[in-house]
C-alpha positions in Angstrom: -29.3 34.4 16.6 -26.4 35.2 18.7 -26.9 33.9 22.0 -24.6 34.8 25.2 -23.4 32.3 27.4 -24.7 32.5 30.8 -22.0 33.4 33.8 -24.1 32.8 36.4 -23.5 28.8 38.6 -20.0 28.4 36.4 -21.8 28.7 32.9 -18.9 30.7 32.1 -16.3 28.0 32.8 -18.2 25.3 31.1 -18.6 27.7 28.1 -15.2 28.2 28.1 -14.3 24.4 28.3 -16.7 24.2 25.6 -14.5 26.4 23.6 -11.4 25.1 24.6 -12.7 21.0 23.8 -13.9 22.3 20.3 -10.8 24.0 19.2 -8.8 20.8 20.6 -11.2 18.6 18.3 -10.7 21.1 15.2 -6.9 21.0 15.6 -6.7 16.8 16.0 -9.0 16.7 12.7 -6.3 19.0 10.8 -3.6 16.4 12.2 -5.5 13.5 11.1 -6.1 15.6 7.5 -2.5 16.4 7.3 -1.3 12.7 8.0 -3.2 11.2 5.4 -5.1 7.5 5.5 -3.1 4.7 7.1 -4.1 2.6 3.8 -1.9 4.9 2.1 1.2 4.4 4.1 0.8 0.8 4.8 -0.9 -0.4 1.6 -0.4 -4.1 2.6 -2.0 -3.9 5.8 -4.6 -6.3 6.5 -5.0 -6.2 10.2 -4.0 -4.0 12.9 -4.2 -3.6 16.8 -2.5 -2.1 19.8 -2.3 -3.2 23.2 -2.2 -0.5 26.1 -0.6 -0.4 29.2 -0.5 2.9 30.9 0.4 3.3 34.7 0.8 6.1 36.8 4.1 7.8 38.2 5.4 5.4 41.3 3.7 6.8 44.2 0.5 8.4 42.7 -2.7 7.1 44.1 -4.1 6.8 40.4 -4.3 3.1 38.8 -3.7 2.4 35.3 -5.2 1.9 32.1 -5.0 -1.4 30.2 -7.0 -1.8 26.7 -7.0 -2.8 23.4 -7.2 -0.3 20.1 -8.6 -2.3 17.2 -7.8 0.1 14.1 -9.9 0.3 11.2 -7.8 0.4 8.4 -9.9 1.5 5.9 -10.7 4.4 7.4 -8.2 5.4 9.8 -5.7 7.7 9.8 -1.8 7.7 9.4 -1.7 9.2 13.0 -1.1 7.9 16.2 -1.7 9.9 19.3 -2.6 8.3 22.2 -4.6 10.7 24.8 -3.0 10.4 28.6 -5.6 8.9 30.6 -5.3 11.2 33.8 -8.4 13.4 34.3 -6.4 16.3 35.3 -3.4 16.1 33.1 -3.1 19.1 30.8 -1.2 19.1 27.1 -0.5 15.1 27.8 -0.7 12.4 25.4 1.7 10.1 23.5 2.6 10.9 19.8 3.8 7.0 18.8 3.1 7.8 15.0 7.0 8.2 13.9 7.4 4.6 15.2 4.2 2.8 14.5 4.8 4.0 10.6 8.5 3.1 10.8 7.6 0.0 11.6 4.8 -0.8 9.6 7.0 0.5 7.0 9.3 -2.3 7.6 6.1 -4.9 7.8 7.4 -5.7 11.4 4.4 -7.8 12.7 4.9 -7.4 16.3 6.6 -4.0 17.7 6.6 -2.5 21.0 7.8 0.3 22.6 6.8 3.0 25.7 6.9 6.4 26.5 6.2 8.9 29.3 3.8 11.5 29.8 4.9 14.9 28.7 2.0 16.8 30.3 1.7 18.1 33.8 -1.0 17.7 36.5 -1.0 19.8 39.6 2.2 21.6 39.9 3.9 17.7 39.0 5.5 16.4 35.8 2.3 13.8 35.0 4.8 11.2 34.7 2.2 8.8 33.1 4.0 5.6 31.4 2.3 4.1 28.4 3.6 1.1 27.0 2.6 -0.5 24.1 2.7 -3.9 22.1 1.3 -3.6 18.2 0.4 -6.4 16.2 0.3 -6.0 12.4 -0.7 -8.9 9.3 -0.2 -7.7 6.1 -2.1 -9.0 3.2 0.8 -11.1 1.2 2.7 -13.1 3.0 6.3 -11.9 2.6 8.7 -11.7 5.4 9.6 -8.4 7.1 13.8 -7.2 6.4 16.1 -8.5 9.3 
């Protein structure tokens, strides 16, 4: 049964959203495919988690974002994008996977790093900063190359 969306009290624009959100989640699922399983890259890995820090451009009335990823090593993937955490920023995000497998690569146990926002918000450069301090433990004990 094919139904049509309704256009009537912005039914249009939510279907379209709709659209848009599900073809966003189709294409991060073909990334995560493509990377393959973090297990694979980092085969020694017993424990892994990142610690966020994001903060808005200087002078934006938006506060920041402070968490904790936990990653699930078993099942996660080799990929590392980290969404911007503005509402209204469009095509943002931080793409830390070159680095976070570099280093894990290496068996660094602490790494850390930043990187600005690519996207834009208004008519602006977002301008978003996310910084980042990873925490690795690999399962033998053996010391990381100097």
């Amino acid at each position: 049964m094919n139904v049509e969306p309704r256009v009537d009290g912005g039914g249009m624009m939510n279907y379209r959203k709709n659209l848009e959100r599900k073809a966003r989640h189709a294409e991060r699922l073909a990334r995560e495919d493509a990377a393959g399983k973090l297990s694979v890259h980092a085969p020694d890995l017993k424990d892994f988690s990142i610690s966020i820090d994001e903060t808005p451009r200087s002078g934006s009335a938006t506060g920041g974002t402070r968490y904790i990823r936990r990653v699930v090593i078993a099942s996660a993937p080799a990929l590392f994008v980290l969404p911007c955490s503005d509402p209204r920023c469009e095509d943002g995000g931080y793409d830390v996977t070159a680095e976070f497998l570099a280093a894990l690569a290496y068996r660094r146990t602490v790494f850390e790093g930043q990187r600005s926002c690519p996207g834009r918000s208004s008519m602006h450069d977002c301008g978003r900063v996310l910084r980042y301090v990873a925490t690795a433990a690999y399962h033998d004990e053996k010391k990381a190359p100097s």
